[in-house]
C-alpha positions as CSV (number, residue, x, y, z in Angstrom):
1,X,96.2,311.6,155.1
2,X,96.1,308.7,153.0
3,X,92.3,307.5,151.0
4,X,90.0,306.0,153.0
5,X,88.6,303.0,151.1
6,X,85.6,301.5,152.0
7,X,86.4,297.5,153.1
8,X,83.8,295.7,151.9
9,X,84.4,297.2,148.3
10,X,87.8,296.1,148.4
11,X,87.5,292.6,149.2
12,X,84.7,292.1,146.8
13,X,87.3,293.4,143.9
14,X,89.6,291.2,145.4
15,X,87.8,287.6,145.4
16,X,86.9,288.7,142.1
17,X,90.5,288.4,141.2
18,X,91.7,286.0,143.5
19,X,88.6,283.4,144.3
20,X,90.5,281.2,146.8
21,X,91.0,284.8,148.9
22,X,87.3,284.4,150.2
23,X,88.0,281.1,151.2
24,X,91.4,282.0,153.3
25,X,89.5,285.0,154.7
26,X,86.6,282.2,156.1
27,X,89.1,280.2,157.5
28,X,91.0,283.1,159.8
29,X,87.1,284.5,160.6
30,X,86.8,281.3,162.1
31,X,90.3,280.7,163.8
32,X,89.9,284.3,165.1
33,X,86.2,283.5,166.6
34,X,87.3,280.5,168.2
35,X,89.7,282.3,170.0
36,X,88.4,284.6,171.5
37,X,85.8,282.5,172.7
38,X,88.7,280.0,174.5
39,X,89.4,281.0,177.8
40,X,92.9,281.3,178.7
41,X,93.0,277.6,180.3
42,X,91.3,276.5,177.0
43,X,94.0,277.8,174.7
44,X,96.4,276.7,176.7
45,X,95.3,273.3,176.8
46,X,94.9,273.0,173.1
47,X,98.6,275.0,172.0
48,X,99.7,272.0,174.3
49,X,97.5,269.5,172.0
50,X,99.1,271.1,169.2
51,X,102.7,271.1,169.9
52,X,102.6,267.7,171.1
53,X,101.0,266.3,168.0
54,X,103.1,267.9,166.3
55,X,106.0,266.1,167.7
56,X,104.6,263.1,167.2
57,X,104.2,263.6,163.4
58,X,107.8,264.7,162.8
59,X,108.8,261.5,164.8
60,X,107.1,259.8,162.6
61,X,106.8,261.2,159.1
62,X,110.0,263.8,159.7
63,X,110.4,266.8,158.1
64,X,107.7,266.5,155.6
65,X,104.7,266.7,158.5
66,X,105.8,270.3,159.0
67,X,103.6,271.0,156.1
68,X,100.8,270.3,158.3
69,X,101.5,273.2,161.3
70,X,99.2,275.2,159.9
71,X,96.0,273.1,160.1
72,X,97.2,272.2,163.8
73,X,97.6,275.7,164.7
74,X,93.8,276.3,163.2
75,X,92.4,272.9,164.4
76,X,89.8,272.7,167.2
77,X,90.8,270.5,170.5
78,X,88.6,267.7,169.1
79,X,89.5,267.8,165.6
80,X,93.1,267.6,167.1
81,X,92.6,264.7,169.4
82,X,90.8,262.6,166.4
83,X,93.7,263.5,164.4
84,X,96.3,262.5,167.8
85,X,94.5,258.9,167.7
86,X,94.8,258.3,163.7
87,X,99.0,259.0,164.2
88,X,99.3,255.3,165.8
89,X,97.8,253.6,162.9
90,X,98.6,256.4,160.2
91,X,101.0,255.5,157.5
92,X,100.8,258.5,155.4
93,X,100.8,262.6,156.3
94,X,97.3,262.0,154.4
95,X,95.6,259.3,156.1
96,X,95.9,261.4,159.4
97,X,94.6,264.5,157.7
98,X,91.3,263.1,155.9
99,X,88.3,265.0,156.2
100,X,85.8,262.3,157.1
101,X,85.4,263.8,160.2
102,X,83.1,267.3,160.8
103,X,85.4,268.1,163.3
């Protein structure tokens, strides 16, 4: 059998080194939460949300919005729809993606 390691001690060594892990480690906490608290409906209705918006960016930004999947995929349903409703008067990838919002 392999060593048994104890977690917590391990990811304290590792934001030591790497600072920004804590941060990613937050953010998929929170994505994974969120999830399981959707009901099936709910997800459903917001991967729809997502894909969608998604379309709409590479219509109008192309290629370049694909950077952006990742913050779809992690958004909430209403972060998504105030991000849906910037796309029409949006003229950069960054104007739709502002944090001015708590969302």
């Amino acid at each position: 059998m392999g060593r048994k390691y104890q977690y917590s001690a391990v990811l304290e060594a590792l934001i030591k080194v790497e600072p920004e892990v804590e941060d990613m480690l937050e953010r998929v906490y929170e994505q994974v939460q969120r999830e399981r608290a959707e009901s099936p409906v709910e997800r459903a209705f917001r991967l729809g949300q997502v894909s969608l918006l998604a379309r709409q960016l590479r219509f109008k930004f192309g290629p370049a919005a694909m950077v952006e999947q990742a913050a779809l995929e992690r958004a909430s349903s209403s972060q998504l729809q105030i991000w849906a409703e910037r796309v029409f008067g949006a003229e950069t990838l960054s104007a739709i993606f502002h944090d001015d919002d708590p969302g």
